[in-house]
C-alpha positions in Angstrom: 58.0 -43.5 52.2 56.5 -39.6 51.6 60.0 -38.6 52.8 62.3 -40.9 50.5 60.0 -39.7 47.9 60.9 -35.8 48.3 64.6 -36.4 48.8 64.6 -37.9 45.3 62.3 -35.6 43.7 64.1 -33.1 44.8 67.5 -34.1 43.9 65.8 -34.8 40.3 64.8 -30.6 41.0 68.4 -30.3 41.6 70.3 -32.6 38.6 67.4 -30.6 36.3 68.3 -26.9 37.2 71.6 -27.8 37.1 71.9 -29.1 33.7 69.3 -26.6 32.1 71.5 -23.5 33.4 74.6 -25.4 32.3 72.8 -25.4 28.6 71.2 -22.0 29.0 75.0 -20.3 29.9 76.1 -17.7 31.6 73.8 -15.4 30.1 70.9 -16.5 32.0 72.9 -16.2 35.2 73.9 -13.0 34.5 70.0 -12.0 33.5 71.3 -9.6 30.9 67.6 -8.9 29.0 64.1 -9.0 30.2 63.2 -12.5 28.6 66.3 -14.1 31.0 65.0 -11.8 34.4 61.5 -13.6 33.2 62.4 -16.9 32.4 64.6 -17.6 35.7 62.3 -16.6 37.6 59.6 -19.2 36.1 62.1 -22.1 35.9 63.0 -20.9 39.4 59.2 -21.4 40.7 58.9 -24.8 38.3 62.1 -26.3 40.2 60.4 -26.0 43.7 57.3 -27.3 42.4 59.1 -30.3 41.1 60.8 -30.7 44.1 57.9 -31.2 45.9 55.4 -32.9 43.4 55.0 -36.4 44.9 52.3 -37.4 42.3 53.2 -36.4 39.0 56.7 -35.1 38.7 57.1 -35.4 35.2 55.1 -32.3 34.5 56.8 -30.2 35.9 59.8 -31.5 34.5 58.5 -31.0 31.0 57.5 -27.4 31.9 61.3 -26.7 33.0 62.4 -28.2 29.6 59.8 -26.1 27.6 61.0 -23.1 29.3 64.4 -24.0 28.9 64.2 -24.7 25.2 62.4 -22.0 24.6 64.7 -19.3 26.0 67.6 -21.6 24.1 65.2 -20.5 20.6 65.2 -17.1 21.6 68.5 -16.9 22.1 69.4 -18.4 18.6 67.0 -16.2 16.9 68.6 -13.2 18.0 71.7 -14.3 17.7 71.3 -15.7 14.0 68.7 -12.5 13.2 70.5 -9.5 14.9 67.2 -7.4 13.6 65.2 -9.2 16.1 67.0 -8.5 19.4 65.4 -5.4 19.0 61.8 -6.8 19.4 63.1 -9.5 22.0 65.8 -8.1 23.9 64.5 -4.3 23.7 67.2 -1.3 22.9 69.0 1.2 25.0 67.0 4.7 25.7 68.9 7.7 26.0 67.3 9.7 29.4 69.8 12.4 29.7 72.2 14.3 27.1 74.2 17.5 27.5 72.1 18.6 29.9 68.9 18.1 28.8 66.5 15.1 30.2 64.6 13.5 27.9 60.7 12.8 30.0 59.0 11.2 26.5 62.1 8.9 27.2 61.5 8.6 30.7 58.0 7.6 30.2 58.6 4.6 27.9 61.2 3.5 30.1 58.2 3.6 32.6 60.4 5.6 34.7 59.6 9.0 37.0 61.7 11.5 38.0 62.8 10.3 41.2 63.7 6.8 40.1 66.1 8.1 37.5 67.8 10.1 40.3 67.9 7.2 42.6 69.6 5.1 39.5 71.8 7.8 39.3 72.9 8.1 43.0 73.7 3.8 42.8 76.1 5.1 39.7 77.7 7.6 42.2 76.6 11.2 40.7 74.1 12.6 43.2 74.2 15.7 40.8 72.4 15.8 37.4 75.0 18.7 36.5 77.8 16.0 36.6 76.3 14.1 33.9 77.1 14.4 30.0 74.8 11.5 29.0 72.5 8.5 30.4 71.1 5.5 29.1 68.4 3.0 30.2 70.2 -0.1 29.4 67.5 -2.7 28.3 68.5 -5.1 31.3 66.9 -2.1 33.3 70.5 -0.9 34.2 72.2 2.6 34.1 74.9 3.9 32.4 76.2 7.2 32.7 78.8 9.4 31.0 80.1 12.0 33.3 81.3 15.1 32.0 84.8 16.1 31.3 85.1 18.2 34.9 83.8 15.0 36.5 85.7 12.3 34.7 88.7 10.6 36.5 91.8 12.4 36.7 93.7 10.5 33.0 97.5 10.9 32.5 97.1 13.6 29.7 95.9 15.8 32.9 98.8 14.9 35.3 100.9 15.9 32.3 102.2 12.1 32.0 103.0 10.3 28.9 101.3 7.2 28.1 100.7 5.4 24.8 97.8 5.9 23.0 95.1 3.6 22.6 93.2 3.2 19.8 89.4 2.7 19.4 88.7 -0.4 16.6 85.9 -1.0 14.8 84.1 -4.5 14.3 84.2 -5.1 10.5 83.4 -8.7 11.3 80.6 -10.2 13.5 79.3 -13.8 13.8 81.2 -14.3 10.5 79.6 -11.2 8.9 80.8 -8.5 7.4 80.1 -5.3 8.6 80.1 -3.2 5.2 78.8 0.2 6.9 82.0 -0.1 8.7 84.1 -1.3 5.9 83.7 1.5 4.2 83.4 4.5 7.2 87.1 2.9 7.8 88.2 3.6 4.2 88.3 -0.1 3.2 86.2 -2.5 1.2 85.5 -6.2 0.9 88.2 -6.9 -1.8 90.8 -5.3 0.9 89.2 -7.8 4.0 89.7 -10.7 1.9 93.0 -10.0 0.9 93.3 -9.3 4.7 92.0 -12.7 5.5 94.2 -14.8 3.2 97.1 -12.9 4.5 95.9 -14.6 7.7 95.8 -18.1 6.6 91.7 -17.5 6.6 89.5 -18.3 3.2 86.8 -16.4 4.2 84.5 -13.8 7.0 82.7 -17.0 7.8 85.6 -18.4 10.1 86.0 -15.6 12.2 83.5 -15.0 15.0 85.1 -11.1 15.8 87.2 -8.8 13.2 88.2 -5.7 14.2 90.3 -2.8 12.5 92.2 -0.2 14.1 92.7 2.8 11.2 95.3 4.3 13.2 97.6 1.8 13.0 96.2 -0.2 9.8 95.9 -3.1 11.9 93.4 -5.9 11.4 92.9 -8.1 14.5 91.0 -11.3 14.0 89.4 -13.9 16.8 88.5 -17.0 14.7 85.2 -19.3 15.4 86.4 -22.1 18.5 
């Protein structure tokens, strides 16, 4: 009976897990900020415990559901307060640039010497003079910006012609407008709604991503799903 009893809690640990990741996203699978490292790892530890609590498995299932929902709040807040994801997510710290390393910034990313060298050798560049600039990603990941010497060979070096690419700017986010980059662009909010009309769009509020390539004038729009 003890046995018929696990398989089924267990499979309840399963259909539970299952369905709070499917709700969480892909976000919590890929663990991209401290809160998701901590909270996978808690409804990890929860899920075993339900799989294996013969007595009482609805507590456990109510902690995974807390946990679950509260990570869901989070995750609205910052998504719906972009000032908070400072406080909740953290914010990138810049531990090397132009030759110059940064050890206040190393100590409050609670990092010595040889750690940043070893996060630095996974990136490839076993030599500090290789790097233009580094930052502590707040999911406790690297990234690096070699300099020009040590960058990949780009057609403009082999003496090749390619088209140019250029570098947009968001003007619209989450259905806001970016005005600081309205206006670094050249353009204002009178010119983005004459932009979004032309689109078949009455206003910022339908589009989740807007961005503007000065270059070629060009306004490209992905609207909400």
């Amino acid at each position: 009976m003890d046995i018929i009893k696990v398989i089924l809690t267990a499979l309840l640990s399963v259909a539970a897990l299952f369905i709070i990741t499917k709700i969480m996203g892909h976000k919590q699978v890929a663990q991209l900020d401290f809160f998701d490292y901590v909270s996978g790892i808690t409804i990890g530890s929860i899920g075993a415990e339900l799989a294996t609590e013969l007595e009482e498995p609805y507590k456990p299932l109510i902690a995974l559901c807390v946990w679950g929902g509260a990570s869901l709040v989070l995750n609205l807040i910052a998504h719906k307060l972009p000032k908070t994801r400072k406080y909740i997510n953290g914010t990138p710290t810049i531990l090397m640039n132009d030759g110059r390393l940064y050890r206040k910034n190393l100590k409050k990313a609670k990092l010595d010497l040889s750690e940043f060298m070893l996060l630095c050798r996974e990136q490839g560049y076993f030599d500090l003079d290789e790097i233009q600039l580094a930052i502590f990603e707040h999911n406790g990941k690297i990234s690096i910006l070699p300099k020009a010497a040590s960058r990949p060979a780009t057609p403009e070096d082999l003496k090749i012609t390619a088209k140019a690419t250029h570098i947009g700017v968001e003007v619209i986010m989450d259905g806001r407008v970016m005005g600081e980059n309205l206006s670094r662009m050249g353009r204002d909010t009178n010119w983005l709604g004459k932009q979004l009309k032309a689109q078949g769009y009455k206003d910022s509020k339908e589009i989740f991503l807007g961005i503007y390539r000065k270059e070629e004038d060009k306004l490209t729009l992905y609207p909400n799903d």
